[in-house]
N, C-alpha and C positions, 0 to 999 in steps of 0.2 A: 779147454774145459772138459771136452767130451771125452778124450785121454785120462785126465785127472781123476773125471768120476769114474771109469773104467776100474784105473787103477783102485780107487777105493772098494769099488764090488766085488773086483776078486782078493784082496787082502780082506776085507769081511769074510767073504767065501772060504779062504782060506786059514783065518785063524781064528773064527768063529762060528763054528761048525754047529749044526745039532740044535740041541731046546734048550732054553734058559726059563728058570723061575725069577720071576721081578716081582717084587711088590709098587703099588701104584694109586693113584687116588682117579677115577673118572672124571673129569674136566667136560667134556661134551660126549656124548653118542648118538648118533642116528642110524635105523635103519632104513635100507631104502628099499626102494618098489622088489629089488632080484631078493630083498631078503637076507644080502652084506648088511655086517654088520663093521661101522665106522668110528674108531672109539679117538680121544685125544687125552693120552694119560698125562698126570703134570704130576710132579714130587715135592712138598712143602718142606721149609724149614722147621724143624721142631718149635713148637711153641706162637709158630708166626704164621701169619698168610702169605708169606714173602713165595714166590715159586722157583725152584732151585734146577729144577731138570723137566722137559719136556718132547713128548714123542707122539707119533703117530702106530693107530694099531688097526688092524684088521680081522675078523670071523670072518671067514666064507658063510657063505649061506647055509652047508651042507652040515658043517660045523655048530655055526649058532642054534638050527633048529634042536640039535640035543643039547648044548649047553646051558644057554637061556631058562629051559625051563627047570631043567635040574638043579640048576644054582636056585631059581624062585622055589622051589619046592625044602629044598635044606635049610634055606635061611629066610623063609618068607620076605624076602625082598627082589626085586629086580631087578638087572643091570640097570644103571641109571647112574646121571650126573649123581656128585659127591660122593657116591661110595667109593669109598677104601678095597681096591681087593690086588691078590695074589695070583698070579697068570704065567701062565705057561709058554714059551715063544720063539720064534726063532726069528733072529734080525737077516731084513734083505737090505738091499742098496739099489735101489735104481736109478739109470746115467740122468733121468730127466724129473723124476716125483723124491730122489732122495733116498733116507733111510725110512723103513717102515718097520712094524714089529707083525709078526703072521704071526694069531692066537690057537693054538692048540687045543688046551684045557685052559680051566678056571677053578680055583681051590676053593668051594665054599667054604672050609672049614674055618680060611684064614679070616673070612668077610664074618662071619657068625663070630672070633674070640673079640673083632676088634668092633661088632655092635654090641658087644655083651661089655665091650670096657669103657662104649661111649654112653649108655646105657646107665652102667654104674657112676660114672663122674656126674650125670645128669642126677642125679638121687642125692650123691653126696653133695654137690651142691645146693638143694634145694634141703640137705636135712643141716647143711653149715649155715643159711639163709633164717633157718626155724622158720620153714613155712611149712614144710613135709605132712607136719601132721596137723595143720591150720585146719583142713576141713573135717578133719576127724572128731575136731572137738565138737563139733556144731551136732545139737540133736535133732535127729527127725522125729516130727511133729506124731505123736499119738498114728493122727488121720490125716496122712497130705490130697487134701482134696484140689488143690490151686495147683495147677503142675507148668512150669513154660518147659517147652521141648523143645531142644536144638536137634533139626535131625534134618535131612531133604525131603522136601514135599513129597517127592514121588518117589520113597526108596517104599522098597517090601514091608522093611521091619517097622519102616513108620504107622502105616498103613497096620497092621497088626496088633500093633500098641496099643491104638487106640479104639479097633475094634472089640480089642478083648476085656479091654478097661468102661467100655460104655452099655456092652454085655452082660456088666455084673447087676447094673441096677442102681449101685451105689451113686451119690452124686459129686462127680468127681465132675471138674472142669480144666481142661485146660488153652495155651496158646503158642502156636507152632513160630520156633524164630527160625527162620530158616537159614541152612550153610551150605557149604559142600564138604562135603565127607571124607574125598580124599582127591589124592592128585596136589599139584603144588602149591595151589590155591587154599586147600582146606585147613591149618594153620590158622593160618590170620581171617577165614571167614568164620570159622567157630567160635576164637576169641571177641570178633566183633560182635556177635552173636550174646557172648556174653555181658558184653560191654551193654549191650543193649537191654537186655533183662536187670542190671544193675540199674539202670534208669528210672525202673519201674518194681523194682523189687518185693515194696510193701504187698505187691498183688499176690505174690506167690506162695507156696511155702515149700516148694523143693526145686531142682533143676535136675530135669533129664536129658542126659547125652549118648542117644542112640542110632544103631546106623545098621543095617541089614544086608547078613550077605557080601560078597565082594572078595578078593583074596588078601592073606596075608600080607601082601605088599602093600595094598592098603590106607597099611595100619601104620605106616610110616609115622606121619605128621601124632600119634597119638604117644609117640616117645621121646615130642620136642622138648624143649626145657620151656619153651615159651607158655605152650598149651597146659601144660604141666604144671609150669607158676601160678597160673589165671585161678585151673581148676584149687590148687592147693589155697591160695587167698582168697574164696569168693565169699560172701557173707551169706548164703546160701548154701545147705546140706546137697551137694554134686551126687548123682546117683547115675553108672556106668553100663550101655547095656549094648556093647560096642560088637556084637555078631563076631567074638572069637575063641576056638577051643584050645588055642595050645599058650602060648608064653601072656603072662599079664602084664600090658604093658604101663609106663608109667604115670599115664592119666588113670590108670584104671585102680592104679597104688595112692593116690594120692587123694582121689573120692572117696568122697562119706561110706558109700557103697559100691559096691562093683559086683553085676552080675553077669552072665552070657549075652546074654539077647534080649531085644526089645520086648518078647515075649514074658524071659523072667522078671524082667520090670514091672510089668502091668499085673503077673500073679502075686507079685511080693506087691505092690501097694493094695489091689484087692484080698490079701488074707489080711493084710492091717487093718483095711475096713470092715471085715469077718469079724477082727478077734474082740474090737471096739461093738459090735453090732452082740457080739455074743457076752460078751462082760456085763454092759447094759442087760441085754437081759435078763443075765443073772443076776443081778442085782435086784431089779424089780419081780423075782419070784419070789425073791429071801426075803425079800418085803412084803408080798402078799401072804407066803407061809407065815412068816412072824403074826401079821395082823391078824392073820386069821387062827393061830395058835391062842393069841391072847385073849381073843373072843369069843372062843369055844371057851375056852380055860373059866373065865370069869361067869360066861351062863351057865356053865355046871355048876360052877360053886354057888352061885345067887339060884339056882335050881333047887341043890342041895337044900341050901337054908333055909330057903322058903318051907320044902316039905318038913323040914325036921319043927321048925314053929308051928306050922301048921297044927301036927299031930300036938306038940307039946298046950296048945293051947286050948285045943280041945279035950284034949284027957285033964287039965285041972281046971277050965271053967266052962266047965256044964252050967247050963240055965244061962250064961251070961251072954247070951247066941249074937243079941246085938253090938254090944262092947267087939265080943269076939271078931266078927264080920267085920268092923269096922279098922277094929286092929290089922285086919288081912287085908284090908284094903292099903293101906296106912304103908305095911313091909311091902307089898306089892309093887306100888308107887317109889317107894323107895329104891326099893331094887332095879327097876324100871329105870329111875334118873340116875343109879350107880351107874349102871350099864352103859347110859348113854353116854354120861360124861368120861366114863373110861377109853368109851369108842371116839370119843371125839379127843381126850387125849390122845391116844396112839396115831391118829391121824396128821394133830401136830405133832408128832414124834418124827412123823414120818417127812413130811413139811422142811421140817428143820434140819433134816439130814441131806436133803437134795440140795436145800439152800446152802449148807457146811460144803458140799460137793464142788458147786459151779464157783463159790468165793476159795476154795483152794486150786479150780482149775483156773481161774480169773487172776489169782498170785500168780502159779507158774506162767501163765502166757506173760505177764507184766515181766517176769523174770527172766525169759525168754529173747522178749523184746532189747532189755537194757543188755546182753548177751551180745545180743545182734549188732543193736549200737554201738558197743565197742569194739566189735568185731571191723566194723564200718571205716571206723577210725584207720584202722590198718590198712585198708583199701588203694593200692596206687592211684586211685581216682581222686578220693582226695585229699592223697599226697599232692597230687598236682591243681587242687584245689588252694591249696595251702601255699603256693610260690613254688616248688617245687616241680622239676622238668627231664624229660628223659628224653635219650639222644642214642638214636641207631644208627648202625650202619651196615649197607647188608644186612638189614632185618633180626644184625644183632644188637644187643644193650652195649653201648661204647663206656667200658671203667678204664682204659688208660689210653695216653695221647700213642703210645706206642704204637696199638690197632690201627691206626689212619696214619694215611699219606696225603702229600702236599695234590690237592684237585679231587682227591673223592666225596663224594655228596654224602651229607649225611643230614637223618631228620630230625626232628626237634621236638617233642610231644608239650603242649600246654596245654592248661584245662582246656583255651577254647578252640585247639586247632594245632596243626602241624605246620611248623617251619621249615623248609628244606633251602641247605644250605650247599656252601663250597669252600672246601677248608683252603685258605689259603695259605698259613703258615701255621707252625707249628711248635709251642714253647715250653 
């Protein structure tokens, strides 16, 4: 054997000289203590999870320390299982470990077209779905004062949020469902997360999904299709405050709103509370000007008329001084009760205009509601309230028997729980 594999190192050696470009998907990577970096590339069949071809690769340390981060810096992702990328190599052979691939470079540019095409299939799925624009239709409320926020207890930008939200004075409340943010976990704890605010939803009136800080890599889990569907179907106005300056990613397309940072969050729901704070008031000056317009208006003219009788009364009934007096008592009085009853008209003038007010904002909220309600309906919740049941695997949604092989587990979603199973056969 030890001959055999000789011979194989030096016919590698000698008719496969130099660097090779390969394209590859990442299967496993670790680094270890020296700072080798350990990759196991695998190659799919199109279409399928079936694995067609599979190798061993290697960075040196000296190597990965410039690689690594240049590639995170061009394509804000990191070496990591599942990606796709294009690499640079030379194949060795050795009598005892085999064939192996020595990594050179790494082409971000190839990993950047082919998130930009996994990227785009995620969108056009979700706009062939007609969910894309599900939460767009939903309005945010005049004043969202009920806020639940999905975010980490202890990130920065949570902390900030809420300090600069409870600064304003306004009375704003909310309730923190807590996830993790990123990493391989954060996926499915943010959708739980949702899941959970669905529970309780009447309490609210917006959802915010904030996270501070951190790198582009990140941002992974915010371009899944999974997070992406939740956010797009929720029956609640999504609002995005996901701490990043450069690409938006697909949760961020798919919310009601989508801003920078937990900061912009908290100054956009407190200028809403401003512009609500400031209308009001202007409303109630135009009312005080009006009333007080009409009230000047009307004692000048009952002013007026007063004196103009007055005189006229006097210059044609001389001697008549008692009639006279009494008559002036008489328009006095009268004018007196004009006055009053006008004042006390304009008052309910005024009455019935606020009442016209809160009975047209009492419609819309009703309208609002029934909005909501059938929004509800669309709900995969209760889809599966209804008989209706969804089945993963691999933490994907299984639509054809094709995806599963004979012994892979897959799970079962019912309203009240999850089955996990083991496909035995297949028809």
């Amino acid at each position: 054997m030890l001959e055999l594999n000789r011979s194989i190192k030096q016919k590698i050696k000698n008719y496969m000289p130099g660097l090779y470009w390969i394209v590859a998907e990442i299967n496993e990577l670790q680094v270890n203590s020296s700072g080798h970096c350990f990759i196991e590339l695998i190659e799919k069949a199109v279409d399928s999870e079936h694995i067609t071809a599979k190798a061993r690769a290697t960075i040196w340390a000296y190597q990965y320390r410039m690689i690594a981060p240049y590639f995170e810096t061009m394509t804000g992702r990191s070496l990591s299982a599942g990606l796709k990328i294009m690499l640079q190599a030379s194949v060795e052979f050795h009598e005892i470990f085999g064939m192996n691939l020595h990594v050179a470079d790494v082409n971000p540019a190839f990993t950047i077209g082919d998130l930009a095409v996994h990227r785009q299939a995620i969108i056009k799925q979700l706009k062939e779905e007609g969910v894309f624009d599900m939460n767009h239709e939903l309005e945010i409320p005049v004043v969202s004062q009920r806020i639940a926020v999905i975010s980490s207890e202890n990130a920065a930008g949570y902390g900030d949020f809420v300090n600069q939200l409870y600064a304003s004075n306004y009375a704003f409340s909310h309730k923190l469902f807590r996830a993790v943010m990123q990493g391989n976990e954060a996926e499915s704890s943010i959708i739980d997360a949702f899941e959970q605010i669905f529970e309780v939803e009447n309490e609210f009136d917006i959802v915010v999904l904030i996270r501070g800080g951190g790198s582009q890599s990140d941002l992974n889990c915010f371009n899944s299709y999974g997070l992406a569907a939740c956010i797009a179907q929720f029956s609640l106005p999504v609002i995005t405050g996901i701490g990043h300056e450069r690409d938006e990613t697909v949760s961020d397309m798919v919310a009601r709103l989508s801003l920078k940072t937990p900061t912009a969050v908290a100054e956009y729901l407190i200028h809403q509370a401003m512009l609500l704070d400031g209308k009001l008031q202007e409303i109630h000056n135009q009312m005080f000007c009006v009333t007080d317009f009409f009230i000047r208006s009307l004692s000048n003219k009952l002013k007026n008329l007063q004196q103009r009788l007055t005189t006229i009364i006097y210059s044609h009934a001389r001697g008549q001084d008692k009639e006279i007096i009494a008559l002036q008592v008489r328009l006095t009085n009268a004018s007196n009760i004009y006055l009053f009853r006008k004042n006390q008209e304009i008052k309910r003038l005024a009455t019935e205009s606020e009442k016209n007010a809160n009975v047209a904002l009492t419609s819309k909220k009703k309208h609002i509601a029934q909005l909501e309600e059938k929004i509800s309906l669309l709900d995969p919740v209760n889809m599966l309230r209804r008989g209706y049941s969804i089945t993963r695997a691999n933490g994907k949604v299984v639509r054809n028997t094709a995806h599963l092989k004979k012994g892979q587990k897959i799970e079962t979603m019912l309203q009240n729980g999850v089955i996990v199973s083991v496909v035995q056969s297949l028809s």
